[in-house]
Residue, then its C-alpha position, 0 to 999 in steps of 0.5 A: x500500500x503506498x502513502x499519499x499525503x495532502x495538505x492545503x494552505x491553512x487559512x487565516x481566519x481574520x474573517x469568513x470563508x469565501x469560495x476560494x477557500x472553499x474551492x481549495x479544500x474541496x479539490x484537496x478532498x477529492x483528491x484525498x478521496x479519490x487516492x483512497x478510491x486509488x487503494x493509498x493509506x492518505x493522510x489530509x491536512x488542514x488547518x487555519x493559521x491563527x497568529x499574526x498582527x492582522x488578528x491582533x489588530x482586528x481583536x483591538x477593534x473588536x474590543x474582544x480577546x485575540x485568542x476569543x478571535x481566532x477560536x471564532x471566526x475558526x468554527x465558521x471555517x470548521x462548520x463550512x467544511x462539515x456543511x461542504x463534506x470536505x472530511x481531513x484527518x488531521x487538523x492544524x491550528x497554529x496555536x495547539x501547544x504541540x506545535x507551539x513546541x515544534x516551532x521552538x524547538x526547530x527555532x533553537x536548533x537553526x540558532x545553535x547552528x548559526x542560521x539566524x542572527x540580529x540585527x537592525x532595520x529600517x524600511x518599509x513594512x506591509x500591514x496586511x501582507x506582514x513582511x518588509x518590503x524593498x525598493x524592488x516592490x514599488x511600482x514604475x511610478x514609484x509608489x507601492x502597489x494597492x496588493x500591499x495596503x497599508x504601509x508603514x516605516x519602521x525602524x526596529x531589531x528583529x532576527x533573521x534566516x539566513x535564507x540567502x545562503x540556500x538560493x543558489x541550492x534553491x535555483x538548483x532543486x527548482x530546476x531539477x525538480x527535487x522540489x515539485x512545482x505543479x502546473x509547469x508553467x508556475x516554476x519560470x515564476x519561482x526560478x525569477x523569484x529566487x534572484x531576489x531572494x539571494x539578495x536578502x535573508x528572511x525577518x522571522x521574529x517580530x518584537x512583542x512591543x509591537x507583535x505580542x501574538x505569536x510564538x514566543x522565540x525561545x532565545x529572545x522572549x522580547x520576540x515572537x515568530x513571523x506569522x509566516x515562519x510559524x505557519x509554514x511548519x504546520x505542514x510538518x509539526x501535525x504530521x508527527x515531526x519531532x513528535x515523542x512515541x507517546x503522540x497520537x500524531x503519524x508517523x513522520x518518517x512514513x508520511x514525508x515528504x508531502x504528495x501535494x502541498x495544495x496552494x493559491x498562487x498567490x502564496x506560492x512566492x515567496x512563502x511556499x517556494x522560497x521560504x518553506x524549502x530554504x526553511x526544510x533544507x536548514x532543518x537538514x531535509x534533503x533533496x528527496x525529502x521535498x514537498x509537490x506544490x499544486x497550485x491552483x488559480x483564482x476564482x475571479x467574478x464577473x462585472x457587472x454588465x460586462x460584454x462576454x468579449x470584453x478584456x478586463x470583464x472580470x475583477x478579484x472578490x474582495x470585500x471591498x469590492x462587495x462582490x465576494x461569493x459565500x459558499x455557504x450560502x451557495x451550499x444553502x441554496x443550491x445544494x452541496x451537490x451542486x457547489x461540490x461539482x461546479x467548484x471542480x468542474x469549471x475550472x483547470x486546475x492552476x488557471x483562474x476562473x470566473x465565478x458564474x452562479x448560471x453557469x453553476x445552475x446550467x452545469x447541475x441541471x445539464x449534466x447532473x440533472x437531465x444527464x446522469x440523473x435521467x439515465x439513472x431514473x430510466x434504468x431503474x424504472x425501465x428495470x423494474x417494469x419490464x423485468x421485475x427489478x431482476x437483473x439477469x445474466x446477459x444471453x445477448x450481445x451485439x455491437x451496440x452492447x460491446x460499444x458500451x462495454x468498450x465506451x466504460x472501458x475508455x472512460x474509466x482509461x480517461x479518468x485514471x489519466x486526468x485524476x493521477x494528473x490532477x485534473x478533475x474536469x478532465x475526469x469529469x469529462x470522461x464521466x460525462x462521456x459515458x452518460x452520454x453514450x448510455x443515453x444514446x444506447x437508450x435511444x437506439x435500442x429503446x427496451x420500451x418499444x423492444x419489449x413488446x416483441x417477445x422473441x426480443x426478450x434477451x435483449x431487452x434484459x441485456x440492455x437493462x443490465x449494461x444501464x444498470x452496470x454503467x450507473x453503477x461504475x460511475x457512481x463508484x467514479x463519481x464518488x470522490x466527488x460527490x460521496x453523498x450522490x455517488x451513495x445514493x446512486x447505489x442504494x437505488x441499484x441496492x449495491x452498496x457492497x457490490x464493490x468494496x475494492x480498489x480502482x484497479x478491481x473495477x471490472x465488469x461484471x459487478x452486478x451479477x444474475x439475479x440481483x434485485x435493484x431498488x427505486x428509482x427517486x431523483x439524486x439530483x432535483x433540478x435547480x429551478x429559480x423563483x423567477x423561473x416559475x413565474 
């Protein structure tokens, strides 16, 4: 059995949940999901980041304790990711005391070895994205960009990582592709990001007159860790590294390095390639022991009254903005079902997309609703009326029922290629394909006109098994995706112990002569709007 280890950013809950976040945990839930479906023992890690001057100024405001914040604004994350089905194994919270350790104990060993010093600075410094800027991050008119909001100069002693001493190995792994970087197209970024970083090492305390919501630094308790050193550790302190033999934490040794470290791109530079395996190599990982990084774009929104042609029609969510979409309330409305399949449907992993909500409704009714839906809803109904709900072994065949063989064959070729890939619409698609050509069979070979000759008999039984075989193998491929419909598609067919194995066992052939399917009952209503029905 092989190990699968996935984690995610973990988010910084100065706030709600948007789609981004939700977008990013449940494409690490289906790929969690579908690695198991593969036969690996998977291991999935998530979190949230609670430390940083961002929360500790936000608490000031509200008037309420910081650490009152950050538990919080972490139960809505907690509750959107039980509401949206995304279930993980191990849960990071940046203030859990075993971290807190992890942190202190990776601080002092990177002090005694001489990776970090003191010294003074002064210059520019980033609110919101809390690191210190250089001339290199103002724009061509001089001034800092929108993307670092308030910025402020200061002049104070901090420590630091001397990150500059790993660039040139850096440029090398990046490369070499001992440090992962999925898609392809991200790693030209990295490699002209890692120029600046070799001129510059890395600020990873914060004085506690200014900062006192962080971890402590053990060798200078007028410090406390950069928000950004501190979280980037999660990754290894909850997957049991230097954990005691008592820890109810994995086996580190087992698990490491991570399968697919899943990121925005917005944090791939500097922290996730640059500072995290800078931070690794220090701490004496080697080569091998480098994560994957796959990076996933944005979900971006559409303008409101923008032409379909125009260049700039779409706009990043923000909150200033107003336009930010609530998964939640998504969820509310349309259904898991429908947010789960439209958040991993619509768009190529790495690329950003523009958030739709008719899009969403178009892709649920289509291909959900009219497609998968209705070939369940006939086969099992078709089943029960002509054959009592028997399913029979096949004594027909004919080039019709070898297409459709041949079609799931294909299919499930197609969606072992995209999901290893980790491209979703590609498996999606591959799906999709199979829908399709079901209901076309259904439409050449209508065991409702064929029934009522008697001497068709056979083939209309044959018929009837290769509908219901089919539904069955897409729901089993359609579970990572959508579980709670993919369980439902089975319980109609009553096979849900007709396959308990691994991807690689799926054949056909899993219903077998004499098997009695259940009721037909729509897995997937339509979305029918208010305005709709007026």
């Amino acid at each position: 059995m092989n190990k699968f280890f996935i984690t995610t950013a973990i988010d910084y809950p100065n706030g709600s949940p948007h789609i981004g976040h939700a977008y990013e945990k449940v494409l690490a839930d289906v790929i969690a999901r579908y690695r198991r479906l593969r036969g690996d023992e998977v291991f999935f890690l998530t979190g949230v980041d609670q430390h940083g001057q961002k929360m500790q100024q936000t608490a000031d405001q509200e008037g309420v304790n910081v650490a009152t914040l950050a538990a919080r604004n972490t139960r809505k994350f907690i509750a959107l990711w039980e509401k949206l089905g995304v279930h993980y194994d191990g849960w990071a919270a940046t203030t859990d005391e075993l971290h807190k350790k992890c942190v202190q104990e990776i601080l002092a060993t990177l002090y005694d070895e001489g990776q970090l010093y003191k010294k003074a600075y002064k210059g520019f410094y980033s609110v919101r994205q809390e690191q210190y800027l250089t001339e290199k991050d103002r724009g061509e008119d001089g001034q800092f960009g929108e993307e670092w909001g308030e910025v402020v100069e200061l002049e104070e002693e901090n420590w630091y990582f001397r990150l500059s001493e790993h660039a040139e190995w850096l440029k090398s792994a990046v490369t070499s592709g001992a440090l992962g970087i999925l898609p392809e197209f991200r790693r030209a970024e990295v490699l002209n990001a890692i120029e600046r970083a070799s001129e510059t090492d890395l600020c990873i305390s914060r004085p506690k007159d200014r900062l006192h919501w962080g971890i402590e630094l053990p060798f200078d308790t007028g410090f406390v860790t950069y928000v950004w050193f501190d979280a980037l550790i999660n990754y290894i302190s909850f997957a049991g590294y230097r954990s005691d033999e008592t820890s109810s934490l994995p086996d580190f040794d087992t698990l490491w390095p991570a399968n697919a470290h899943v990121i925005g791109k917005d944090i791939l530079v500097p922290a996730h390639a640059i500072y995290w395996p800078c931070m690794l190599r220090a701490m004496g990982f080697t080569d091998d022991q480098m994560p994957m990084l796959l990076v996933h774009g944005w979900w971006n929104i559409r303008k409101k009254n923008a032409g379909p042609e125009e260049d700039d029609s779409e706009e990043k969510m923000s909150k200033s903005l107003g336009n930010v979409v609530d998964p939640a309330e998504l969820a509310e409305r349309f259904g898991v079902d429908a947010v789960r399949y439209y958040l991993v449907r619509d768009i190529v992993t790495g690329k950003d997309s523009a958030f739709d909500l008719d899009r969403l409704i178009s892709l649920f009714n289509s291909e959900l609703a009219n497609d998968l839906g209705n070939l369940l809803n006939r086969s099992i109904n078709m089943t029960k009326r002509f054959v009592g709900g028997e399913l029979a072994e096949p004594n027909y065949d004919d080039d019709a029922c070898k297409d459709v063989r041949c079609s799931l064959k294909d299919a499930n070729k197609a969606y072992l290629a995209a999901m290893d890939a980790f491209d979703l619409p590609g498996a999606l698609k591959a799906i999709n394909s199979h829908v399709v050509r079901c209901n076309q069979f259904i439409e050449k070979n209508p065991p409702f006109e064929l029934r009522k000759d008697d001497s068709q008999a056979d083939r209309v039984s044959a018929i009837l098994y290769h509908l219901c075989e089919s539904c069955l193998h897409l729901s089993i491929l359609l579970s990572p995706f959508l579980p709670d419909a993919s369980a439902k598609i089975r319980g109609q067919l009553r096979a849900e112990q007709s396959f308990t194995g691994h991807l690689e066992d799926l054949s056909w052939g899993l219903l077998k002569a004499g098997h009695q399917t259940g009721k037909a009952k729509p897995v997937f209503p339509r979305i029918v709007l208010e305005e709709d029905q007026t």
